[in-house]
N, C-alpha and C positions, 0 to 999 in steps of 0.2 A: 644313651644318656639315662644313669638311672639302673631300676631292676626290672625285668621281665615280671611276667601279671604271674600272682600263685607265687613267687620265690620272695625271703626273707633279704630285706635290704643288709648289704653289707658294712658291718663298721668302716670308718674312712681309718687309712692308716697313719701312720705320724707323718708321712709327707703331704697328705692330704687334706690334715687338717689345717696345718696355713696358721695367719695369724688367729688368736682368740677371739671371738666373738663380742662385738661391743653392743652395747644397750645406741638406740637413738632417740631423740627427743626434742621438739618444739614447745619454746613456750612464746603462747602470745605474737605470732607472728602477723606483720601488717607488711604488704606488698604491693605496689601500683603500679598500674603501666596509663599513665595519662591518667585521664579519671576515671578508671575503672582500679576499682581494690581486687588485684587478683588473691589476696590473703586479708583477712578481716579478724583477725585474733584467735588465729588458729594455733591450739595445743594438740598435740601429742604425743605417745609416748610410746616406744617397741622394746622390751626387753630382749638382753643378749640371745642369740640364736632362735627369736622368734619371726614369723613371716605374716606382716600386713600389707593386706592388700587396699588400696585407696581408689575408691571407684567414685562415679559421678559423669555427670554432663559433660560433655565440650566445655569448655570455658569456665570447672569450678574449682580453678585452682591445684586443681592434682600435679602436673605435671611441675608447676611454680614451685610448691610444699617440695618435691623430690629435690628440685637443682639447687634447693637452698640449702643443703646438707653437704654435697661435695663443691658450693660457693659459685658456683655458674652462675644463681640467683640470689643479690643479697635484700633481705628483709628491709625497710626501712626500719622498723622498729623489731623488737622481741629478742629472744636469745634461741641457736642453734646448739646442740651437745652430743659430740659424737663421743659416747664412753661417758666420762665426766669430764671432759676438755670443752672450753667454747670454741666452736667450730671457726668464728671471725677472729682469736687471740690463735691458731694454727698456721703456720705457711700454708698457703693453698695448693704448693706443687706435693707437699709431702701429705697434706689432708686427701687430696685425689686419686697419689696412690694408693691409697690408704682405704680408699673404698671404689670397691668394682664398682662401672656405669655400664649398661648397657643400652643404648639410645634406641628409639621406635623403630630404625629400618638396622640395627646392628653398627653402623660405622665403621665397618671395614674398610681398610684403605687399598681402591681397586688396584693400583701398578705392585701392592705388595704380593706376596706369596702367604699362602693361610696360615704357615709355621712361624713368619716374620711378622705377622700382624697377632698371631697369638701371643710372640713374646716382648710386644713391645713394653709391657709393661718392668717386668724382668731386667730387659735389657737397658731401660731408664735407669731401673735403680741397682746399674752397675751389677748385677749378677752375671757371672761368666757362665753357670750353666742354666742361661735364659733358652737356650736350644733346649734343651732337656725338662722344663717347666712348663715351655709350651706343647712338647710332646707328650708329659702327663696330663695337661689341661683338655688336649684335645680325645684323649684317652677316654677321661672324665665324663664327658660329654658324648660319649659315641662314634667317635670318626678316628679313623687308625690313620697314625700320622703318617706313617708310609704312603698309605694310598691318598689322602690328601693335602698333606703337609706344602707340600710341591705347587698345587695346582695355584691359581686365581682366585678372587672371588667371584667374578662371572663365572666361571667355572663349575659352579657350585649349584643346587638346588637351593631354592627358599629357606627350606627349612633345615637344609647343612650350614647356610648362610648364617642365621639363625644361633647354631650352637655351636659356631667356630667366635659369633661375637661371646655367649659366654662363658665358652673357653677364656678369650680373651682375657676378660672380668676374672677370672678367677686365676690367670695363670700367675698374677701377683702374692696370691693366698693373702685377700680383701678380710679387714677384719667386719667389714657388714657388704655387701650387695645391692645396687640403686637399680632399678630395673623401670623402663619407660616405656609401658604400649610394646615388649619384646616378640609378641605371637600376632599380632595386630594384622599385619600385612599378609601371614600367611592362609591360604586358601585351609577350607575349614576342617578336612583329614589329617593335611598335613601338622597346624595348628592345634586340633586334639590331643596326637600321637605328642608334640611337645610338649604342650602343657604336663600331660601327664610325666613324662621323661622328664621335667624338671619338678615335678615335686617330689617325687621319690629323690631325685640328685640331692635335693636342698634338704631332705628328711635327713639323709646319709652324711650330709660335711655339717649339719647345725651351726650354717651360719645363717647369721642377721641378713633376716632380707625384706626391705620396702619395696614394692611390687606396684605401679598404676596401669591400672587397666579401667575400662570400661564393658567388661565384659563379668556379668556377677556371675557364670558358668564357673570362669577361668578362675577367682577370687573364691569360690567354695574350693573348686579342687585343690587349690594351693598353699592358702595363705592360712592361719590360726585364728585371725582375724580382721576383720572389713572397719575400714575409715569410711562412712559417705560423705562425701562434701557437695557443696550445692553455694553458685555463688561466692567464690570464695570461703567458706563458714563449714566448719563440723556440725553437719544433723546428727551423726552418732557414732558410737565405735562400739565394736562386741563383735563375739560370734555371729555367722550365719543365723546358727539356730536361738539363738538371741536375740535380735532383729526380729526375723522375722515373727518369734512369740510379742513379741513392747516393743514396735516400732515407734522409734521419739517425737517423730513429727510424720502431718500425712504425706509430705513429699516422700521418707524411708517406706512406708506403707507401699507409696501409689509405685516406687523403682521395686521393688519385692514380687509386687502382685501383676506387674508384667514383664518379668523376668520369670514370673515362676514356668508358664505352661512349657515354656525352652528346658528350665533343671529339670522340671518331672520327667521330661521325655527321656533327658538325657543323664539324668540316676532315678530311674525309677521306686528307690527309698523315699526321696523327699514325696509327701504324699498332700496333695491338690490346697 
């Protein structure tokens, strides 16, 4: 998945770039589950073919903010805008094809085969060569469909497990990326070697990608820039290196400054 370390990434070709890249955006969102406000007037905004990543606690809304873009989750109040479309004025079956999900454990489905679970999306929307989208998809990604196409997904390692889901996500050619917790589960080698493998893939096809994680390691290496939420509520959005220079509130400060002695270790540029 991606380029080896020292080689120039390669342009995506016209098959692999899929649909155009759409801008995404929240304005104003409010969301509850009982009396707790999982969203409390949360804006943002990703321009086409760029990668934010939305980091934070348990419980501050990250993962709510994600599913309310492909409608899994709807806002009581605010507006959703995939493109310049509102996301709730969309059909929701044609909205979700419309953007790759890739869930916290992947979501493959076990009695499938890896080649039929890559093209389900494909073969939803009536493409005849859904066989052959999914066998570029898994291409994409790392894994020669021959050798795994066939198999299970118990069959699989973690971390093939992992890039056959965004295979998946991509074998539709998504015009943005929804990505939840996707390296979360994997043990911490094999979870490196991904992350990295998917940010070089996602430098290469430029597409939109919202990324949650709770990991600010994963969120440097990836994304262009960091949403923190806390509580429901945006503390700030910017660069890494923006953050951490005018952090907006002490909670961004106090998540920076015990994440940092982990990034120093692990990119020895970022300096104490």
């Amino acid at each position: 998945m991606g380029r080896r370390g020292g080689e120039t990434a390669a342009r995506p070709s016209a098959g692999e770039r899929g649909s155009a890249p759409v801008s995404l955006a929240a304005r104003d969102l409010y969301c509850r589950y009982g009396d707790v406000a999982a969203l409390d007037g949360v804006s943002v905004r990703l321009p086409a073919g760029g990668c934010l990543a939305v980091v934070g606690e348990s419980g501050s809304g990250k993962s709510t903010l994600l599913r309310c873009f492909n409608r899994m989750v709807r806002p009581v109040r605010g507006t959703v805008l995939v493109g310049d479309s509102d996301a709730a004025a969309q059909p929701v079956v044609q909205l979700r094809r419309r953007l790759g999900y890739v869930p916290q454990e992947g979501g493959l489905l076990p009695h499938w085969r890896v080649l039929r679970n890559v093209a389900l999306v494909p073969a939803l929307q009536g493409d005849p060569a859904s066989p052959a989208a999914a066998a570029a998809a898994l291409e994409l990604v790392g894994l020669d469909p021959a050798e795994y196409g066939a198999r299970f997904p118990h069959e699989l390692s973690g971390g093939q497990r992992q890039r056959a889901a965004i295979a998946r996500a991509l074998a539709g050619r998504p015009a943005a990326l929804l990505m939840d917790e996707p390296f979360g589960a994997l043990d911490a080698i094999t979870r490196s070697d991904a992350q990295a493998a998917f940010a070089a893939l996602r430098h290469r096809l430029g597409i939109t990608t919202l990324l949650v994680t709770h990991d600010l390691l994963e969120a440097r290496l990836i994304a262009d820039e960091l949403l923190v939420m806390r509580a429901g509520r945006v503390e700030q959005q910017g660069t890494f290196d923006a953050l951490r220079a005018s952090p907006a509130t002490p909670y961004v400060a106090a998540l920076l400054q015990r994440a940092l002695p982990q990034l120093v270790a692990s990119a020895p540029g970022i300096r104490p």
